[in-house]
PQR file with spaces between the fields and no chain letter, atoms N, CA, C, O and H, PARSE charges and radii, in Angstrom:
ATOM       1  N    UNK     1     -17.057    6.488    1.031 -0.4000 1.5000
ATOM       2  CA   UNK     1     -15.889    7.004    0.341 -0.0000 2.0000
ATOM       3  C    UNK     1     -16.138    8.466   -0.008  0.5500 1.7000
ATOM       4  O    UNK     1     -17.226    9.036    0.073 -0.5500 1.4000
ATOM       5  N    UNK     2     -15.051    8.965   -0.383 -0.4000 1.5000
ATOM       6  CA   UNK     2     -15.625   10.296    0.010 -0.0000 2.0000
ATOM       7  C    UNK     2     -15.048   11.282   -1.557  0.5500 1.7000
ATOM       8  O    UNK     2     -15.298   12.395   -2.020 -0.5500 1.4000
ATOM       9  H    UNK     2     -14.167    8.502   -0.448  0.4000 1.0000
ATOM      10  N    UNK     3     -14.287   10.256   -1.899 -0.4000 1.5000
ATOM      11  CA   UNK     3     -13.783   10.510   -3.670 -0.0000 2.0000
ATOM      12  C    UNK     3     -13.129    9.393   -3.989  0.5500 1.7000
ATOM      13  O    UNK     3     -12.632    8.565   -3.226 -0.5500 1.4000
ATOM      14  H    UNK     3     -14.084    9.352   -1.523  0.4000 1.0000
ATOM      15  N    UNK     4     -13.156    9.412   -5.253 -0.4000 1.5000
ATOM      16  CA   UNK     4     -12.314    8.162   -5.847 -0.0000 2.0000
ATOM      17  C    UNK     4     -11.247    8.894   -6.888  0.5500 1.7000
ATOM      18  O    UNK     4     -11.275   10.031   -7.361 -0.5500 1.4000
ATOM      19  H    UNK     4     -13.560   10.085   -5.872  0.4000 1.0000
ATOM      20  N    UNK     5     -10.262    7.771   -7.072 -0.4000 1.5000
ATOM      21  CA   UNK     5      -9.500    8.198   -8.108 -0.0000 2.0000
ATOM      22  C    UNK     5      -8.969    6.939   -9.304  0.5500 1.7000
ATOM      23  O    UNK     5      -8.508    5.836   -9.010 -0.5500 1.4000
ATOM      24  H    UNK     5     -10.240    6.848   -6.687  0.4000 1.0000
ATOM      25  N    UNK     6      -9.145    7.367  -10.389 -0.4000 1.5000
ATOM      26  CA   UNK     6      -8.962    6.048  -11.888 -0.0000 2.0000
ATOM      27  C    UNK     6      -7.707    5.870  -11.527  0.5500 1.7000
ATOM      28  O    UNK     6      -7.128    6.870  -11.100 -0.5500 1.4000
ATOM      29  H    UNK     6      -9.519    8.263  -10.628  0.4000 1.0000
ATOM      30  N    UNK     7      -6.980    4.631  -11.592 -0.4000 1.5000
ATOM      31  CA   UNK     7      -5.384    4.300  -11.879 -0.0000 2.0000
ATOM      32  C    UNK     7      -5.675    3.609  -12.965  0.5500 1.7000
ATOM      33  O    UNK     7      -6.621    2.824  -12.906 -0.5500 1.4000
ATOM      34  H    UNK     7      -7.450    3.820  -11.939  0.4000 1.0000
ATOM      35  N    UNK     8      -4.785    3.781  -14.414 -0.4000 1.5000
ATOM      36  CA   UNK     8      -4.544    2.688  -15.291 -0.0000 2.0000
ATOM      37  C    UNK     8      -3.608    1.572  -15.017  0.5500 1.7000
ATOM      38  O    UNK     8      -2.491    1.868  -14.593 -0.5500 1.4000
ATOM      39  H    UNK     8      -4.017    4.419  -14.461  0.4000 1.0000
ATOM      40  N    UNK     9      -3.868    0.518  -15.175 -0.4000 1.5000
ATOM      41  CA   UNK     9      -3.011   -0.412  -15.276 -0.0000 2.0000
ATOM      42  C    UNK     9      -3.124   -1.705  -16.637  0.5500 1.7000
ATOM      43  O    UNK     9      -4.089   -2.451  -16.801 -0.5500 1.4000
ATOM      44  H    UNK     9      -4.775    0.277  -15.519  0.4000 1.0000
ATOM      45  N    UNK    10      -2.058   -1.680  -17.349 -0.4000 1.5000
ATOM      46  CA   UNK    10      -2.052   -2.482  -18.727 -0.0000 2.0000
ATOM      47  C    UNK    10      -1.340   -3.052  -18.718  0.5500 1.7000
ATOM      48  O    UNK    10      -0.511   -3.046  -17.808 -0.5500 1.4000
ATOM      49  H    UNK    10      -1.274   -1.074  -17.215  0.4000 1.0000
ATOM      50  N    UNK    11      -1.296   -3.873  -19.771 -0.4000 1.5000
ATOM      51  CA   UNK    11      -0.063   -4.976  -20.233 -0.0000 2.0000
ATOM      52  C    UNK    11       0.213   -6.495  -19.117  0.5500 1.7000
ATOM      53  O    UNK    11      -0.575   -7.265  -18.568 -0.5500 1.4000
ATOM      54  H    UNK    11      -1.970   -3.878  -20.509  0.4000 1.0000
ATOM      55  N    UNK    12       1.768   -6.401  -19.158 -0.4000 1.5000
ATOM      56  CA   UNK    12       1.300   -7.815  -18.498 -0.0000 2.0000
ATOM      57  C    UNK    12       0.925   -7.670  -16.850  0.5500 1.7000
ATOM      58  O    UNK    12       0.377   -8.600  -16.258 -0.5500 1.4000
ATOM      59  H    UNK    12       2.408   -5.775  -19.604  0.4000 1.0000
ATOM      60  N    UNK    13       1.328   -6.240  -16.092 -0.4000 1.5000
ATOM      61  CA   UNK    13       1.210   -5.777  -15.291 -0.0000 2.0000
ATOM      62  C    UNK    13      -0.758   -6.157  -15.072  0.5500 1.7000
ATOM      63  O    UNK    13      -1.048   -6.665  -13.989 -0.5500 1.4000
ATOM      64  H    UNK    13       1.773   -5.485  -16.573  0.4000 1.0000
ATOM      65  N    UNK    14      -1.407   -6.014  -15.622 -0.4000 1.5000
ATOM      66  CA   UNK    14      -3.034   -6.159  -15.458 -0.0000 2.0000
ATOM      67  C    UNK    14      -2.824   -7.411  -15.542  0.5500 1.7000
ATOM      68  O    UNK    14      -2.847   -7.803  -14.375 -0.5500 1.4000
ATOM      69  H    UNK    14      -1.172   -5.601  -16.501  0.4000 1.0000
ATOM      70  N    UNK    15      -2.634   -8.273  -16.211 -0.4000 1.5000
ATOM      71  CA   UNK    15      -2.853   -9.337  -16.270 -0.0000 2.0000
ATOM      72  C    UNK    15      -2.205  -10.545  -15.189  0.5500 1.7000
ATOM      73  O    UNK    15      -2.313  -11.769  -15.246 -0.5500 1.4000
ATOM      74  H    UNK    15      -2.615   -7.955  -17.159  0.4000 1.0000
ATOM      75  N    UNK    16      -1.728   -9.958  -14.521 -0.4000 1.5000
ATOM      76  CA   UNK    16      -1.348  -10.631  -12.943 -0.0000 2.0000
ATOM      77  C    UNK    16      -2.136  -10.423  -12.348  0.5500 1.7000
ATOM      78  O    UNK    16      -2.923  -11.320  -12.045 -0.5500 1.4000
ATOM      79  H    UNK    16      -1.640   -8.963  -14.475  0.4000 1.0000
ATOM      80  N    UNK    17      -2.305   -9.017  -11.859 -0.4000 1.5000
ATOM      81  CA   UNK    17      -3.510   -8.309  -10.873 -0.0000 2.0000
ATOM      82  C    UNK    17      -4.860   -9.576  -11.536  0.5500 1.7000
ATOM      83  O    UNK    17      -5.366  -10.514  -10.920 -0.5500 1.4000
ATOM      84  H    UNK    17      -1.666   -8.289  -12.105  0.4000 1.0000
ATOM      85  N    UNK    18      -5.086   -9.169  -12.807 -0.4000 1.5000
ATOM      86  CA   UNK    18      -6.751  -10.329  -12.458 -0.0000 2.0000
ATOM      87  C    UNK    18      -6.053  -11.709  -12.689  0.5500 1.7000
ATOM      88  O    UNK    18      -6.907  -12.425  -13.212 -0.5500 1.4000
ATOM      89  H    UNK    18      -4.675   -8.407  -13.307  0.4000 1.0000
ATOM      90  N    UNK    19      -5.080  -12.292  -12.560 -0.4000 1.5000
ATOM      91  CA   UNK    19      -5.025  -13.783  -12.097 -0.0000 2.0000
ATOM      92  C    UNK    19      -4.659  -13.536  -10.727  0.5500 1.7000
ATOM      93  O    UNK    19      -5.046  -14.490  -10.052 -0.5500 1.4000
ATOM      94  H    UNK    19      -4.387  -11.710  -12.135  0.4000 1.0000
ATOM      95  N    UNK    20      -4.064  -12.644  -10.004 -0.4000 1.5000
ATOM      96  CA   UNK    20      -4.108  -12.398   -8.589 -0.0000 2.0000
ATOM      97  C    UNK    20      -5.567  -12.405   -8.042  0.5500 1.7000
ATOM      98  O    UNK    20      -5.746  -13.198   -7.117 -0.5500 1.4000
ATOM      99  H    UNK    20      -3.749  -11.869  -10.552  0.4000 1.0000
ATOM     100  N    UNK    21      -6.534  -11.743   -8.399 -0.4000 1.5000
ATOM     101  CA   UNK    21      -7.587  -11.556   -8.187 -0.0000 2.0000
ATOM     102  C    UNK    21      -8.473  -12.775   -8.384  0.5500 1.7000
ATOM     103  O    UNK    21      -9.219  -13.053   -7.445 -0.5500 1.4000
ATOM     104  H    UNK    21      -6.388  -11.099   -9.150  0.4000 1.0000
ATOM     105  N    UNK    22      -8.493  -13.379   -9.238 -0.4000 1.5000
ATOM     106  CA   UNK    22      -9.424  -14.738   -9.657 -0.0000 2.0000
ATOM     107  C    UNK    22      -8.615  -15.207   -8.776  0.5500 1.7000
ATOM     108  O    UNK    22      -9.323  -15.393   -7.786 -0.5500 1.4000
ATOM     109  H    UNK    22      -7.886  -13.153  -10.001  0.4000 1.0000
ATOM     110  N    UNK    23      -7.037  -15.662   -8.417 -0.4000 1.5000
ATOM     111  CA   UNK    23      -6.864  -16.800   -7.396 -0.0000 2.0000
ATOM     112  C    UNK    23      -7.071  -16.413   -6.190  0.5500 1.7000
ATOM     113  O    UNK    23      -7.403  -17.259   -5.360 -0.5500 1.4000
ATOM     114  H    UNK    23      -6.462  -15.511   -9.222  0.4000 1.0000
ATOM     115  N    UNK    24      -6.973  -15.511   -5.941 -0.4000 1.5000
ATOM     116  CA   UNK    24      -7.408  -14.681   -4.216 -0.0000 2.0000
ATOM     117  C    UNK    24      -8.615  -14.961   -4.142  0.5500 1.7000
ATOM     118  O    UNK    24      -8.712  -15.246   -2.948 -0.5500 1.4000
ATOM     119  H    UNK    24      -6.703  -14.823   -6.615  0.4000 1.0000
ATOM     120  N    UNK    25      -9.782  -15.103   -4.651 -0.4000 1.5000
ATOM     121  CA   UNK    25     -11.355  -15.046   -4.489 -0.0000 2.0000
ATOM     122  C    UNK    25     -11.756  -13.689   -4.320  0.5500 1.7000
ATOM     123  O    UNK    25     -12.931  -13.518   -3.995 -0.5500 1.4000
ATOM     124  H    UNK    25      -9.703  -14.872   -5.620  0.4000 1.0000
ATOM     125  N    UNK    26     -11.060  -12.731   -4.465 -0.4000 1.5000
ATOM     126  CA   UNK    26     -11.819  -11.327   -4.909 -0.0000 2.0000
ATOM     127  C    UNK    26     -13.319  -11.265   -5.940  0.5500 1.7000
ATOM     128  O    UNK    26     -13.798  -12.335   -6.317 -0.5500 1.4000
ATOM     129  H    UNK    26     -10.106  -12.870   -4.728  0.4000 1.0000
ATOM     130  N    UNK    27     -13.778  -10.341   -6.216 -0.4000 1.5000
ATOM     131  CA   UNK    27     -15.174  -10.634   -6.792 -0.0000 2.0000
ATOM     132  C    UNK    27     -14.606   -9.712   -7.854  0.5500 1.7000
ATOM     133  O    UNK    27     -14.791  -10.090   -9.011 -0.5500 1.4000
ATOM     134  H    UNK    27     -13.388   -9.472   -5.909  0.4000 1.0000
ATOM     135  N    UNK    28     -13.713   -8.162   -7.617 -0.4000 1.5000
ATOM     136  CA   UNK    28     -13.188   -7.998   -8.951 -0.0000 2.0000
ATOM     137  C    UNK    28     -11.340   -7.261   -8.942  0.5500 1.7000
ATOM     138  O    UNK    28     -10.566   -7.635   -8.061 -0.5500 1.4000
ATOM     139  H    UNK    28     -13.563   -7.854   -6.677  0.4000 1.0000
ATOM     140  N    UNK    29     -11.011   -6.519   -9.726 -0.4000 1.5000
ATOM     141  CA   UNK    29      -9.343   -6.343  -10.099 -0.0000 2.0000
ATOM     142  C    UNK    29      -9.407   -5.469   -8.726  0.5500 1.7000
ATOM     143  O    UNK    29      -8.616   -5.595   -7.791 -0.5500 1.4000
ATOM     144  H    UNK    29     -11.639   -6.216  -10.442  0.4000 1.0000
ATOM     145  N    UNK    30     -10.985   -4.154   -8.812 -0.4000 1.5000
ATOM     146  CA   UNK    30     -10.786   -3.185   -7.866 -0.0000 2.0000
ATOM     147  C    UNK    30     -10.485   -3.638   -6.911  0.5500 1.7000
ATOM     148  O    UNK    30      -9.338   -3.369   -6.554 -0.5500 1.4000
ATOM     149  H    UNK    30     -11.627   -4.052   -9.571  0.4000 1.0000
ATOM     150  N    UNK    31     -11.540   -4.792   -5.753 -0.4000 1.5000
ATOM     151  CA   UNK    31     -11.860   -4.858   -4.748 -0.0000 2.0000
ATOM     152  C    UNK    31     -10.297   -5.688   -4.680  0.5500 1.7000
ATOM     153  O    UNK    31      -9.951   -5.736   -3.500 -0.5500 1.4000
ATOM     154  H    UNK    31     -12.471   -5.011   -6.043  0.4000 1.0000
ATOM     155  N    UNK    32      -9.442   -6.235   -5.441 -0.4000 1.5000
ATOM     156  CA   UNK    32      -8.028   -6.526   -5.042 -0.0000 2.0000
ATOM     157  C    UNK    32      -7.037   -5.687   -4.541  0.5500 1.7000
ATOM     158  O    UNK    32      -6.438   -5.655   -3.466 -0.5500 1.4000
ATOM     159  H    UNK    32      -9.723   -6.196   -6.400  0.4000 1.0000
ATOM     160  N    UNK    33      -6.994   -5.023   -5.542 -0.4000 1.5000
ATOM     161  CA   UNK    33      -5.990   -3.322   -5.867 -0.0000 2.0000
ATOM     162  C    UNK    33      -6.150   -2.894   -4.290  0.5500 1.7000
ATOM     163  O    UNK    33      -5.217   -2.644   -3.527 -0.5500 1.4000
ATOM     164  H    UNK    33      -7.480   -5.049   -6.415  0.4000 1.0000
ATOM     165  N    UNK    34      -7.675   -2.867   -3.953 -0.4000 1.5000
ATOM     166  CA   UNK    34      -8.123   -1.901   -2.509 -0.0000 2.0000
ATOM     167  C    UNK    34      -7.295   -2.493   -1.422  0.5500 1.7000
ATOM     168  O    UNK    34      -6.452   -1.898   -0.751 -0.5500 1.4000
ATOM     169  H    UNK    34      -8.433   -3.070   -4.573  0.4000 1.0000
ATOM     170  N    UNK    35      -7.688   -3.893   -1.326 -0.4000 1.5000
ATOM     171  CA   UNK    35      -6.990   -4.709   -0.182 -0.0000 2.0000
ATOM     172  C    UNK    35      -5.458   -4.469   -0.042  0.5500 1.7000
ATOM     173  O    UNK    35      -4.848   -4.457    1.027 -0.5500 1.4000
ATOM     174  H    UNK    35      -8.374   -4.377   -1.871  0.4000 1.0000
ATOM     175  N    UNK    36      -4.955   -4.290   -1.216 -0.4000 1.5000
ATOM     176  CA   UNK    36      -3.691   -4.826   -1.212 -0.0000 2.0000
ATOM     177  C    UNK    36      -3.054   -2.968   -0.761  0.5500 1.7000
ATOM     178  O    UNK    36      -2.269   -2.610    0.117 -0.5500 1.4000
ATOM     179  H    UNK    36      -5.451   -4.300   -2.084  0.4000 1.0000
ATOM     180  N    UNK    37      -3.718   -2.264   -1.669 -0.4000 1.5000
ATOM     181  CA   UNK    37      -3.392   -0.545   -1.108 -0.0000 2.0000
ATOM     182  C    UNK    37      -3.390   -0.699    0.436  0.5500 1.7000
ATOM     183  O    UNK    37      -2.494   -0.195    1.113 -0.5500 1.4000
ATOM     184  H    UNK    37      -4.356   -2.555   -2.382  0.4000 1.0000
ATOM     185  N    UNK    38      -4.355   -1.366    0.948 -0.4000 1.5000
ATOM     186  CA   UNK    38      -4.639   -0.978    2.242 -0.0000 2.0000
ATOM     187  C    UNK    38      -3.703   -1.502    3.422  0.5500 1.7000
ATOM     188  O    UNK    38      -3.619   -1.002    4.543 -0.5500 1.4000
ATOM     189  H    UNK    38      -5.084   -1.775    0.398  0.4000 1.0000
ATOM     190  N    UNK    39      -2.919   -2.774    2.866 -0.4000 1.5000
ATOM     191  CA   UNK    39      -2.433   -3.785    3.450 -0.0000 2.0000
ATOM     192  C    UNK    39      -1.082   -3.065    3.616  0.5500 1.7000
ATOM     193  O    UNK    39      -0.388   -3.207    4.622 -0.5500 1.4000
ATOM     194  H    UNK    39      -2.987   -3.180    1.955  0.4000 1.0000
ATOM     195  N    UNK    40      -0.676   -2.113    2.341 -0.4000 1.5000
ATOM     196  CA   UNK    40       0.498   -1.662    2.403 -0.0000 2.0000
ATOM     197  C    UNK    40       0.898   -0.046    2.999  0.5500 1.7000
ATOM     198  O    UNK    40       1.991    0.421    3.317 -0.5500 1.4000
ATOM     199  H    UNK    40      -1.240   -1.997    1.524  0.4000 1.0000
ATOM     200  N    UNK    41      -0.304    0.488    2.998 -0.4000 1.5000
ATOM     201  CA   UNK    41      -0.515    1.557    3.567 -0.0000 2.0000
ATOM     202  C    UNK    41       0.032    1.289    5.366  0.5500 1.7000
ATOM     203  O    UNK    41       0.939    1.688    6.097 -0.5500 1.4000
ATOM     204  H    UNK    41      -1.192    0.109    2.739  0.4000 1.0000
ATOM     205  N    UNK    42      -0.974    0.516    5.442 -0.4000 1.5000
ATOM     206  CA   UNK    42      -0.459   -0.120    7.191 -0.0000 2.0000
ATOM     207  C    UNK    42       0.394   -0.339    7.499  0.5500 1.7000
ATOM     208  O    UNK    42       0.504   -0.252    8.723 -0.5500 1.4000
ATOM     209  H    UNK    42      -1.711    0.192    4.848  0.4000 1.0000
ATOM     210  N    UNK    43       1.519   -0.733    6.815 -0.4000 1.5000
ATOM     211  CA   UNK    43       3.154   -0.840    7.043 -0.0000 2.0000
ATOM     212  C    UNK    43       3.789    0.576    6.601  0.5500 1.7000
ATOM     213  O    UNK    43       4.888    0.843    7.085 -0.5500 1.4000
ATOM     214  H    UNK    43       1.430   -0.804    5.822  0.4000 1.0000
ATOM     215  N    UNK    44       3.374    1.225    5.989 -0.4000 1.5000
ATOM     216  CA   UNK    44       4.448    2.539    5.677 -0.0000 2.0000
ATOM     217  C    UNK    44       3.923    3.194    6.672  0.5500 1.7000
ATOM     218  O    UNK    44       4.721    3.675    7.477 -0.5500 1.4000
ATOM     219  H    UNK    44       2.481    1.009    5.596  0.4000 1.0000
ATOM     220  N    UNK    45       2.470    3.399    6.903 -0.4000 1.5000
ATOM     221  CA   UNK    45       1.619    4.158    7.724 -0.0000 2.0000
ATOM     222  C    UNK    45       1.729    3.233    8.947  0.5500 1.7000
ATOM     223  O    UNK    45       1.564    2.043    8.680 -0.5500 1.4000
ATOM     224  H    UNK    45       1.822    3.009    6.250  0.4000 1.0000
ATOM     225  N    UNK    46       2.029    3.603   10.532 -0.4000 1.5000
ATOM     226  CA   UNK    46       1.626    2.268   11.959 -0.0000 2.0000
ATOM     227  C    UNK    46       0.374    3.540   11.775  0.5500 1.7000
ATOM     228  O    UNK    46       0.115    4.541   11.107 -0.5500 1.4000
ATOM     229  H    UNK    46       2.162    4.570   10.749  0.4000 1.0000
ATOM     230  N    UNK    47      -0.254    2.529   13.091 -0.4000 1.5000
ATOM     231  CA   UNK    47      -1.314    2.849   13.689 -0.0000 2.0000
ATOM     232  C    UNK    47      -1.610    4.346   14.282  0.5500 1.7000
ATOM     233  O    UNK    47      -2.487    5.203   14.178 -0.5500 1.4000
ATOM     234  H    UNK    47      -0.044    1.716   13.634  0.4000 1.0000
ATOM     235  N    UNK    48      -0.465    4.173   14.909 -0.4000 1.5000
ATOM     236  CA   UNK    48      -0.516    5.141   16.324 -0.0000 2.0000
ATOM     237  C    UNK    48       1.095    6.333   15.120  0.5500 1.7000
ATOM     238  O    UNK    48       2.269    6.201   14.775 -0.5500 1.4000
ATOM     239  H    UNK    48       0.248    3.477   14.994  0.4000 1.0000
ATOM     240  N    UNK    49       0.021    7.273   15.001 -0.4000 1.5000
ATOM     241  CA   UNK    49       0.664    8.604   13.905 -0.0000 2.0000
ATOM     242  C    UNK    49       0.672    9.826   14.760  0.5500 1.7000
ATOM     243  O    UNK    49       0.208   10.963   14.680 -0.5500 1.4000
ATOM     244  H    UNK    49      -0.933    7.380   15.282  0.4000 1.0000
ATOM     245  N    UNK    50       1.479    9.050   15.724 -0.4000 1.5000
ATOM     246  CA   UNK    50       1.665   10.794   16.806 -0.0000 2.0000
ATOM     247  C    UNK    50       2.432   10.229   17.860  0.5500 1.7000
ATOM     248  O    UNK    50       2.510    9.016   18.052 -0.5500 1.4000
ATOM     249  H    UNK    50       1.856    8.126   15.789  0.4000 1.0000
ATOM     250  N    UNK    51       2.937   11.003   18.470 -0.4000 1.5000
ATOM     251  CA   UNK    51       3.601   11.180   19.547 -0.0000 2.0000
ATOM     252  C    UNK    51       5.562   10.573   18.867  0.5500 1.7000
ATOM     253  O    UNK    51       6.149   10.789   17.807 -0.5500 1.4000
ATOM     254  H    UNK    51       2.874   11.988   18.313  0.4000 1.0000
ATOM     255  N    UNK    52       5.989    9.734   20.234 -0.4000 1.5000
ATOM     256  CA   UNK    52       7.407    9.429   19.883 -0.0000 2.0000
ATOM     257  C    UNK    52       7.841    7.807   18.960  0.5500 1.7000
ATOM     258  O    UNK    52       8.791    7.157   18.525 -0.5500 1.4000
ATOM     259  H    UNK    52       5.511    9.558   21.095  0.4000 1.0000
ATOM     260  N    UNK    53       6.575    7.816   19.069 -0.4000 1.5000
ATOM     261  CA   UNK    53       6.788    6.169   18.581 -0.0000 2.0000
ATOM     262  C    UNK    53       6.913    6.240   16.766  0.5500 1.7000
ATOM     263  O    UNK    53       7.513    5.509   15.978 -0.5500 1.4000
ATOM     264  H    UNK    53       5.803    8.344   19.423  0.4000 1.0000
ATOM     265  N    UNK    54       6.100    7.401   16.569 -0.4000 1.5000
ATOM     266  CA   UNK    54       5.850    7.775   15.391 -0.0000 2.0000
ATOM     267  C    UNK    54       7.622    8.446   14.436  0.5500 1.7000
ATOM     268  O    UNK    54       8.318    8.120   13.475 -0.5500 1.4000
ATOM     269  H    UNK    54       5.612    7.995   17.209  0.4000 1.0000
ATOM     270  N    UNK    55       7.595    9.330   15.340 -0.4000 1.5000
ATOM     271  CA   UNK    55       9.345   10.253   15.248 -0.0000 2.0000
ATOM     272  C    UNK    55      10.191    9.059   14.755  0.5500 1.7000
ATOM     273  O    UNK    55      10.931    9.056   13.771 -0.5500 1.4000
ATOM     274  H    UNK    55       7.029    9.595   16.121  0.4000 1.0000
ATOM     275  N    UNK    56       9.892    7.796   15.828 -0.4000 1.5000
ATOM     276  CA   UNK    56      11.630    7.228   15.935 -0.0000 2.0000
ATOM     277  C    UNK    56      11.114    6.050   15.113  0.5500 1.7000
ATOM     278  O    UNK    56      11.852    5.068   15.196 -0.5500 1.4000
ATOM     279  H    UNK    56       9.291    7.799   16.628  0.4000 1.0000
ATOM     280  N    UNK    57       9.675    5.842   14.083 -0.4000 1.5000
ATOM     281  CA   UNK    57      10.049    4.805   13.266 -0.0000 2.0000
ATOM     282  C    UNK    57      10.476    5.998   11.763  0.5500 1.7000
ATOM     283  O    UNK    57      11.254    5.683   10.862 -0.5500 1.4000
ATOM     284  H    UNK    57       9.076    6.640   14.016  0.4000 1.0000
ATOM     285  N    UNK    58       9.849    7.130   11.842 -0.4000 1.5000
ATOM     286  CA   UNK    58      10.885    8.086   10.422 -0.0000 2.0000
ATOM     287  C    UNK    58      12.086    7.973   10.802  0.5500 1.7000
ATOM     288  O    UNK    58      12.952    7.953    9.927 -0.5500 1.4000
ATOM     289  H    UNK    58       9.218    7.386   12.574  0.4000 1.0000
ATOM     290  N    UNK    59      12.345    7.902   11.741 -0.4000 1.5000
ATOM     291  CA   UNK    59      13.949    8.054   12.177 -0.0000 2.0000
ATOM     292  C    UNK    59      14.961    7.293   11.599  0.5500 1.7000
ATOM     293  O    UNK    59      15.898    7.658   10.889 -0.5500 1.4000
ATOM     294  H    UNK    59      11.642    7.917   12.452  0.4000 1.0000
ATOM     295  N    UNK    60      14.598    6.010   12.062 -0.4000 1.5000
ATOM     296  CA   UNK    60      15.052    4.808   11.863 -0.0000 2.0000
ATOM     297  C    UNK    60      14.813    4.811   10.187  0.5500 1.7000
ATOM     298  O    UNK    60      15.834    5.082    9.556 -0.5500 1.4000
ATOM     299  H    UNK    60      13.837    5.714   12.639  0.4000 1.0000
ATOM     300  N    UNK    61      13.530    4.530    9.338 -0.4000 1.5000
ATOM     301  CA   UNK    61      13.706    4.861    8.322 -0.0000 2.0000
ATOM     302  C    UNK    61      14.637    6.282    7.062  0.5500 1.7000
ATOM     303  O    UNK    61      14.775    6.250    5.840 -0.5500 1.4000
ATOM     304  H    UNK    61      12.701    4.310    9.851  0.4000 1.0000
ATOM     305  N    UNK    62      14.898    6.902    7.664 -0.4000 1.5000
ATOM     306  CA   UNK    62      15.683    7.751    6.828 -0.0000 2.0000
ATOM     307  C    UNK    62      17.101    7.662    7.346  0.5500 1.7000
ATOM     308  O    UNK    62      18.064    7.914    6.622 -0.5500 1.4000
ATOM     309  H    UNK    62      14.786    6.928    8.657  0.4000 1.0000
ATOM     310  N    UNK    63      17.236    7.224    8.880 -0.4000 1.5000
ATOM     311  CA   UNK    63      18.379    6.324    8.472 -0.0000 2.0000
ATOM     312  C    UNK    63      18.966    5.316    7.962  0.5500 1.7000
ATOM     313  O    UNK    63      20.194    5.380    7.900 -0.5500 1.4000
ATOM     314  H    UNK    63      16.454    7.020    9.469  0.4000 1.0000
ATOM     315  N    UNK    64      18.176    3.900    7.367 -0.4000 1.5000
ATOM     316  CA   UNK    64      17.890    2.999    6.729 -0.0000 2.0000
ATOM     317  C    UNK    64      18.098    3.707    5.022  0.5500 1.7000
ATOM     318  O    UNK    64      18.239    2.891    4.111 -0.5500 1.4000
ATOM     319  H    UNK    64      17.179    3.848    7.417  0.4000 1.0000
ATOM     320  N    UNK    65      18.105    5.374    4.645 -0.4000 1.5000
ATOM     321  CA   UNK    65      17.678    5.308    3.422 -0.0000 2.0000
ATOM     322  C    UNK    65      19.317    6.365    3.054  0.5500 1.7000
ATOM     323  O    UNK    65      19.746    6.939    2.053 -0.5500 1.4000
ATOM     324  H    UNK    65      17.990    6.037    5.385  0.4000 1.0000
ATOM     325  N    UNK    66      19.973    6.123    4.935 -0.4000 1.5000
ATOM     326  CA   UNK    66      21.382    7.431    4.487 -0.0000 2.0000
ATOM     327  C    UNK    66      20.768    8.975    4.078  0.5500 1.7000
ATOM     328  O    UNK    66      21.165    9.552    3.065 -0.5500 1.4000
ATOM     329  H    UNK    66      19.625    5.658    5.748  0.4000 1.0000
ATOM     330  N    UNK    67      19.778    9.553    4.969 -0.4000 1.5000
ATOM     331  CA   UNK    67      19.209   10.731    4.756 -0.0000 2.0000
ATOM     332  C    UNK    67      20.087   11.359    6.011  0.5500 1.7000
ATOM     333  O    UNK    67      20.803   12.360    6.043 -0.5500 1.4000
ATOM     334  H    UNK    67      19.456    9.084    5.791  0.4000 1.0000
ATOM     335  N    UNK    68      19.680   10.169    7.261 -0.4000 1.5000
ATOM     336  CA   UNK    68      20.789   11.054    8.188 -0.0000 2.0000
ATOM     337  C    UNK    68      21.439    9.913    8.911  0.5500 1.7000
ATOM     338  O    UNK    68      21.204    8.715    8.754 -0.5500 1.4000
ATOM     339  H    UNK    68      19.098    9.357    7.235  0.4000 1.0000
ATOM     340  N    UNK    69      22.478   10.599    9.907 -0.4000 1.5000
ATOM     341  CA   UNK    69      23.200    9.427   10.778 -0.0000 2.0000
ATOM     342  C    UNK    69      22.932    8.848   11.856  0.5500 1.7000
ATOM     343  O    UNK    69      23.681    7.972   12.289 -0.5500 1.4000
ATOM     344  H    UNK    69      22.669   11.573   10.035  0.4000 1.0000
């Protein structure tokens, strides 16, 4: 890793994350939080971040959001 960064999370919002975490079999809240960042990163983010395949899924998304027609 090459930096890290603190997120707070409180209230009843934490207290899902570690019953998410104890029922997932995670070992702790972090190593949940990570998976789940990562899981979702991969869907906003594809794989392949270049060429036309890349263009026409923004595409499709900001037309999905009425940015354009």
């Amino acid at each position: 890793m090459f930096g890290s960064y603190k997120v707070k999370i409180e209230g009843d919002l934490l207290d899902k994350v570690k019953q998410c975490a104890d029922t997932g079999g995670y070992g702790s809240v972090d190593e949940f939080v990570a998976h789940v960042l990562e899981k979702e990163i991969k869907k906003v983010l594809p794989p392949d971040q270049t060429g036309s395949r890349c263009k026409e899924l923004v595409k499709k998304r900001l037309q999905g959001l009425g940015y354009i027609e």
